[in-house]
C-alpha positions in Angstrom: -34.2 -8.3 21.8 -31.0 -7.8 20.2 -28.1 -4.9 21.1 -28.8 -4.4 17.0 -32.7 -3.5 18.3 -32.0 -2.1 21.6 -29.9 0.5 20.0 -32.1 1.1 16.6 -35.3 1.5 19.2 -33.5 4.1 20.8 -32.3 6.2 17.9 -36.3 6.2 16.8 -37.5 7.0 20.0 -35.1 10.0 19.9 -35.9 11.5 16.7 -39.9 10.6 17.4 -40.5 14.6 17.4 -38.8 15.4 14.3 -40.4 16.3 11.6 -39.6 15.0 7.9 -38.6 17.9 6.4 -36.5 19.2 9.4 -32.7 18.8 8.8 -31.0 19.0 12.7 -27.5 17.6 11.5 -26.7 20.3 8.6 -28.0 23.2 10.5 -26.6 22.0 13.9 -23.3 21.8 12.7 -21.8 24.8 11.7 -19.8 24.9 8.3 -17.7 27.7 8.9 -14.2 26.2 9.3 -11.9 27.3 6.4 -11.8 25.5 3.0 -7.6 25.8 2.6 -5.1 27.5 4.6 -3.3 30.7 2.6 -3.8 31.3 -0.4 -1.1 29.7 -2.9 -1.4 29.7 -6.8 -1.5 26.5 -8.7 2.7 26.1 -8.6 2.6 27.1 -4.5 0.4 23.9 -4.2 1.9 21.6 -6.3 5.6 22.4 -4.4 3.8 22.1 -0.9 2.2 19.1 -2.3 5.9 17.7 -3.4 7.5 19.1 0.2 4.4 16.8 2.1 5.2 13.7 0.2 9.1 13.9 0.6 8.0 14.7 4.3 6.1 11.6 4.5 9.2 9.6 3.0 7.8 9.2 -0.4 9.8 9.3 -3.2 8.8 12.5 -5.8 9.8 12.5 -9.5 8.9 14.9 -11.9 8.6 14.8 -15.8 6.9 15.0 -18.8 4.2 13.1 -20.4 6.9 12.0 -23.1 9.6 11.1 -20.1 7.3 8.8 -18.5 8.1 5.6 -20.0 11.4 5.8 -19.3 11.7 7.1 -16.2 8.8 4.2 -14.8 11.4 1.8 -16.7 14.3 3.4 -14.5 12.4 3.2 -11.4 11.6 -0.1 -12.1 15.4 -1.5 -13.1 16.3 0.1 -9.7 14.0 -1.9 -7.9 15.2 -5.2 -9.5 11.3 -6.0 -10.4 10.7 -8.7 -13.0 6.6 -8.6 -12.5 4.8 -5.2 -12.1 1.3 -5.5 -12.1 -1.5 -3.5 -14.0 -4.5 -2.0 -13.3 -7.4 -2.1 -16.2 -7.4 1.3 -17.2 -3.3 2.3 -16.9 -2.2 4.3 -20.1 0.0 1.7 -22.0 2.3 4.3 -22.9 3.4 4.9 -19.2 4.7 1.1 -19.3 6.3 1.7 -22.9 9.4 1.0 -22.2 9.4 -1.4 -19.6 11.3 -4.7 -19.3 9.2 -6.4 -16.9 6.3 -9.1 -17.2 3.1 -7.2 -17.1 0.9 -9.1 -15.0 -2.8 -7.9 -15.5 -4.9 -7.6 -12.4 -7.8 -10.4 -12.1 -10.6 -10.9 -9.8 -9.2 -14.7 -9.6 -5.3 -13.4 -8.5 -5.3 -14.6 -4.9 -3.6 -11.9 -1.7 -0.6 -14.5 -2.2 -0.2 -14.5 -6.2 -0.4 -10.1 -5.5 2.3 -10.9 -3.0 5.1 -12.1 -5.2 4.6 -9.3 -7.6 7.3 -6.9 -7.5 5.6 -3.6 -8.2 2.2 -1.5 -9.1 1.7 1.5 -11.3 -1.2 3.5 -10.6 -2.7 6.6 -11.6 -4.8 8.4 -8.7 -7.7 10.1 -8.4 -6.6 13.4 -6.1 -4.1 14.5 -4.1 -4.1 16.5 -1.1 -1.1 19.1 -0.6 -2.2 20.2 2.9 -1.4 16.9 3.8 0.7 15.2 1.2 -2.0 12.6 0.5 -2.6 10.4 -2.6 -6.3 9.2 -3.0 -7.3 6.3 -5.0 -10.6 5.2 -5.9 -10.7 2.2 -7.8 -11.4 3.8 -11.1 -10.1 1.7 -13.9 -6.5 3.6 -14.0 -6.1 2.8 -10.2 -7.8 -0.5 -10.0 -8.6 -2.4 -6.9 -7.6 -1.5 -3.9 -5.9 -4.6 -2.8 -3.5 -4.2 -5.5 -2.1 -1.0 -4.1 -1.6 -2.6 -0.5 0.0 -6.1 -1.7 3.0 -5.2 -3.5 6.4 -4.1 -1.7 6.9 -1.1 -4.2 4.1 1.5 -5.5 4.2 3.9 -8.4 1.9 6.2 -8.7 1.5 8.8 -11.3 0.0 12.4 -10.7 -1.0 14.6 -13.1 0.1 18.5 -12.3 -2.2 21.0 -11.8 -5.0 19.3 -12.7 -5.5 16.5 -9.9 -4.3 18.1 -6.9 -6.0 20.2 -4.5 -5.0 22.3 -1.5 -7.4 20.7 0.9 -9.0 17.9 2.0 -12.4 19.6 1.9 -11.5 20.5 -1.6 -10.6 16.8 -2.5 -14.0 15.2 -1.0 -15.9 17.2 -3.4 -13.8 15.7 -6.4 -14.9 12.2 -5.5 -17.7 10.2 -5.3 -19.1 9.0 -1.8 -20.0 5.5 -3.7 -16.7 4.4 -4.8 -13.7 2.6 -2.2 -11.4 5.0 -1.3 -7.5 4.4 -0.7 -6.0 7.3 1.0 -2.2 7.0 1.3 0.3 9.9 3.0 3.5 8.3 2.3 4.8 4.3 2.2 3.2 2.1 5.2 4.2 2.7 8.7 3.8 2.1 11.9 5.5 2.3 15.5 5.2 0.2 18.3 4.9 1.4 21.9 8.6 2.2 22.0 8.1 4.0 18.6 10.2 2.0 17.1 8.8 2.8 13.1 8.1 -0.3 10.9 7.4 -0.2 7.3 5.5 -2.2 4.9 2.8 -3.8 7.2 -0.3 -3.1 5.7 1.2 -1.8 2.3 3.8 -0.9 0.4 7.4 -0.4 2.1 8.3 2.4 -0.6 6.1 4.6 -2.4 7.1 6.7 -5.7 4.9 9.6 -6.9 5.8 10.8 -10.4 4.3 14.6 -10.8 3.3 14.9 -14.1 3.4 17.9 -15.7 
C-alpha cells in the first residue's frame, strides 16, 4: 500500500459516521471575523490602496483614460524598452502611442524568448487596498501568468473605483475559484538570512500600477 492509500484510507475511515447531507467544515468553522477594517468611502480606499502599493515599493501613476497612451509610452522610454509584450485581450488604445515592438504573447514563446523582452502591460482583475495587492487571473487583458513573472519591468493598469476592494474577503468573491491566480504586493523580493533584500527573483524587479480613473 501506498503513503497516497495509507493516508486516503484514513481520511474515510474518519468521516465513516458522517452523514451525506451533514456539513462539519462550514458549521465548524465560525465565519464571524470582519469583512474590512473601518469604514472608508470609495476615494478612502483607493488612497489606502495607492499608500500600500508605494509601501510595497511599487511605482503609482494616476490618469485618465485619454492620458494612458502617453503616459505607458513615457514609462516605457524611461525604461529604455524596445520589446513590450502583450497579452490577448490588452485595449490597443493603452499602447497607442508606443514606440516599442509589440511582441504578442504565444503558447510557443519559450521562459527564455519572455526573458529578453523588456516589459509587460497588463490589466488586472482586483486589487486589494488592505494590503496593497494586485490580482491577476489570466483573463484575456492579463494573459498568462508566466508573462507577468518573466519580464524585468511590469505595468499594470487599474481601473478606479471599479476594480478595487477594501479586503481580501471582498476580493475572493470577485473571482472565480477555477481560474490561475497571480497575486502580487509590490515588485519581487526576497531576503536572505541576513535580510539582506533581493529583487527580481521570481518576477519582476519593478512594478508600475497606473490608477485609472
Amino acid at each position: 500500500m501506498s503513503s497516497r492509500e495509507r493516508i486516503l484510507g484514513r481520511v474515510r475511515r474518519a468521516l465513516a459516521d458522517v452523514a451525506p447531507d451533514e456539513r462539519p467544515y462550514e458549521e465548524a468553522v465560525p465565519r464571524e471575523y470582519l469583512r474590512e477594517h473601518g469604514d472608508r468611502t470609495a476615494e478612502q480606499t483607493v488612497e489606502l490602496l495607492a499608500e500600500n502599493l508605494a509601501d510595497y515599493r511599487a511605482i503609482v501613476h494616476r490618469c485618465t483614460a485619454e492620458e494612458v497612451p502617453d503616459l505607458v509610452m513615457r514609462l516605457l522610454a524611461r525604461r529604455g524598452s524596445q520589446e513590450v509584450l502583450v497579452p490577448p485581450g490588452l485595449p490597443p488604445q493603452w499602447l497607442a502611442a508606443a514606440d516599442p515592438v509589440r511582441i504578442h504573447d504565444r503558447a510557443a514563446h519559450t521562459a527564455a524568448r519572455l526573458d529578453r523582452v523588456d516589459s509587460v502591460v497588463t490589466g488586472c482583475a482586483v486589487a486589494i487596498a488592505e494590503t496593497g495587492t494586485i490580482v491577476l487571473d489570466g483573463s484575456p487583458e492579463q494573459g498568462r501568468r508566466r508573462i507577468s513573472l518573466i519580464p524585468d519591468h511590469h505595468i499594470c493598469v487599474v481601473r478606479v473605483p471599479d476594480q478595487v476592494v477594501s479586503s481580501v474577503p471582498q476580493a475572493l468573491e470577485r473571482l472565480d475559484p477555477a481560474r490561475p491566480s497571480t497575486w502580487i504586493s509590490g515588485p519581487s523580493a526576497t531576503s536572505d538570512i541576513e535580510l539582506d533584500r533581493v529583487e527580481g527573483v521570481h518576477g519582476p524587479r519593478t512594478l508600475e500600477v497606473i490608477l485609472l480613473g
